[in-house]
N, C-alpha and C positions, 0 to 999 in steps of 0.2 A: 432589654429583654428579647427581641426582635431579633433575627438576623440582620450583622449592616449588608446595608446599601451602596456602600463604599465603591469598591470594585464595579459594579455595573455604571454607579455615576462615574465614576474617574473614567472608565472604557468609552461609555458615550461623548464625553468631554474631549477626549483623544482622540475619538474618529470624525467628530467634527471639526478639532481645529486639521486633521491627515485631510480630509474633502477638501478642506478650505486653502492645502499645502501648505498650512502653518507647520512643518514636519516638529520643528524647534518645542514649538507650544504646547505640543501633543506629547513630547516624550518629556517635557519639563513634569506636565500634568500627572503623568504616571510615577514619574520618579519622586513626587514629593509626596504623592498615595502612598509609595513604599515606603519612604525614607518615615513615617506615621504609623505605618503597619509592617515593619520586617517581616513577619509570619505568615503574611497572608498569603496562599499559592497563587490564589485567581488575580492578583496582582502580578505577580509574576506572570502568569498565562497571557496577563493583558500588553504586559511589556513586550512580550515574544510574539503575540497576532501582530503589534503594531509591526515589531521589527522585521516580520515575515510579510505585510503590505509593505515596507518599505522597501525591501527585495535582500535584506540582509540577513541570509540563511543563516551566515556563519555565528553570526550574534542572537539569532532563535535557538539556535543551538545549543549555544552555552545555557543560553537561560533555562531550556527543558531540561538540559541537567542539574542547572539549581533547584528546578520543580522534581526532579527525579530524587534529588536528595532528598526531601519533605517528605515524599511519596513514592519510595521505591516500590511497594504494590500496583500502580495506578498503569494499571496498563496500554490507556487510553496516550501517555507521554510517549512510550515504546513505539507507540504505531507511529505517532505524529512525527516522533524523529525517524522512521525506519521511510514514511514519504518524502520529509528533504535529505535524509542521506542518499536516498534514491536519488533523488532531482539533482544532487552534488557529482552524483556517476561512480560512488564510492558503491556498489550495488552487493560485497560480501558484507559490509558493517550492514547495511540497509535488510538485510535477510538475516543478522542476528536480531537486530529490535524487533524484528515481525516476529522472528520465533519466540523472542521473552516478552513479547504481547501477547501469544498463545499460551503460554505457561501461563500467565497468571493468569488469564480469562480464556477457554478453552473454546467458550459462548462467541466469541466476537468474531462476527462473519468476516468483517472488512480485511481483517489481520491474514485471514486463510484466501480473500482473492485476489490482495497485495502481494503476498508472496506465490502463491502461484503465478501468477502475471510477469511478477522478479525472475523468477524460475525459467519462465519461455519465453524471456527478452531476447535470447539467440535462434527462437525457430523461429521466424521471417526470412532471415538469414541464408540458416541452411535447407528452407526450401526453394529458394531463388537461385540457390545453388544447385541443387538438384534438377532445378526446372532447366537448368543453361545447359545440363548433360545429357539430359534423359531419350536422347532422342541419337546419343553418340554410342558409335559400337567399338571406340579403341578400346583397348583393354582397362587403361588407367583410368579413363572416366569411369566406366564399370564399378571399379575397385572404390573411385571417389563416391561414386554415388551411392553405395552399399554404406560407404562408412559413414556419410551424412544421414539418410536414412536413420542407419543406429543409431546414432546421437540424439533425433530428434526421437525416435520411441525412448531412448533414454528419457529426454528431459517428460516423456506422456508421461513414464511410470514411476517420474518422483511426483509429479504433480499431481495422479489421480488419489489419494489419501489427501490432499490439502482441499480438492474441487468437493472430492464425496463430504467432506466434512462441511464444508461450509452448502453443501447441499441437505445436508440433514438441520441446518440451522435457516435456511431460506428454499423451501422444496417451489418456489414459486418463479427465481430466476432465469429465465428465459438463458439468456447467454452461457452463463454456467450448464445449464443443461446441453446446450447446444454444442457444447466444447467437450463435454462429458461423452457426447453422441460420438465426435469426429474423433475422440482421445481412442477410446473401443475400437471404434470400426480399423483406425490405422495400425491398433496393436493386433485384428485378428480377431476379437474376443464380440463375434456376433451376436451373443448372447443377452449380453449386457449394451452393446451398441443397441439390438433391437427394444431392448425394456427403455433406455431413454427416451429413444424415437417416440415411443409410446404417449412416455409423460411431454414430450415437449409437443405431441398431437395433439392432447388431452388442451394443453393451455392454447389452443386453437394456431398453432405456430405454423 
């Protein structure tokens, strides 16, 4: 009548023999839960935490695709692979699952500052670059440090609709605001740099 209990015993059973480095006894554990219950996702989920504590991305992998199969809605799988396809350095597949994490839940803040984040993994970069010139009068630094520059208000003005969205979903994060602030101010747009400042006053910052 109940909901089973299966899944969470069998997860507990698995993470105690993974502490105890029974790796063996732990994935026997899980596999005979499923090999009992095919159907069950959160079985699967438990097989793919373990496999993901054991550091075998590639074999979490697969299996959130088997959970994807079950639940191609569950947009909560999208995110989870759009973080180790990141972690793998494959960073254009990692920026599709975050976007078909937003499609199907439009709510889910993490999916909007995972991809943002994805998005400005190259401005570090090209301000380090810009800082090594800034201070040179040949012509071609010039020209380099303009087009750097661009690039990096480029990646501001794909990323303010992913920052504002996930600000209308958590109006209380500190750093997102913060970066909202410095996004403005670099593109120009005083306006909106100063209404940040404002809120990010307000949270005593």
């Amino acid at each position: 009548i109940t909901e089973s209990r299966l899944p969470e015993i069998t997860k507990n059973i698995a993470f105690i023999y993974f502490n105890q480095n029974r790796n063996d006894l732990a994935l026997d554990a899980i596999k005979d839960a499923r090999a009992a219950n095919p159907l069950d996702i959160n079985l699967i989920l438990v097989e793919a935490d373990l496999y993901l504590k054991l550091g075998d991305n590639q074999k979490y992998l697969v299996l959130i695709d088997e959970a994807i199969e079950k639940e191609p809605d569950n947009h909560i799988l999208y995110f989870n692979k759009g973080v180790i396809t990141a972690e793998e350095g494959d960073k254009a597949k990692a920026r599709s699952f975050y976007e078909r994490a937003i499609d199907l839940n439009p709510s889910h803040a993490d999916s909007y500052i995972n991809l943002a984040a994805l998005i400005l993994d190259p401005e570090q970069d090209l301000i380090d670059k810009m800082d090594s010139i800034v201070r040179s009068n040949k012509e071609s630094d010039v020209v380099k440090y303009k087009k750097y520059k661009k690039q990096r208000e480029d990646l501001y003005v794909e990323v303010i609709p992913l920052l504002e969205n996930f600000y209308e979903i958590d109006s209380t994060n500190t750093q997102v605001l913060k970066k909202l602030k410095e996004v403005y101010y670099t593109l120009g747009d005083y306006v909106k740099y100063n209404a940040y400042k404002e809120k990010v006053e307000a949270l005593g910052q």
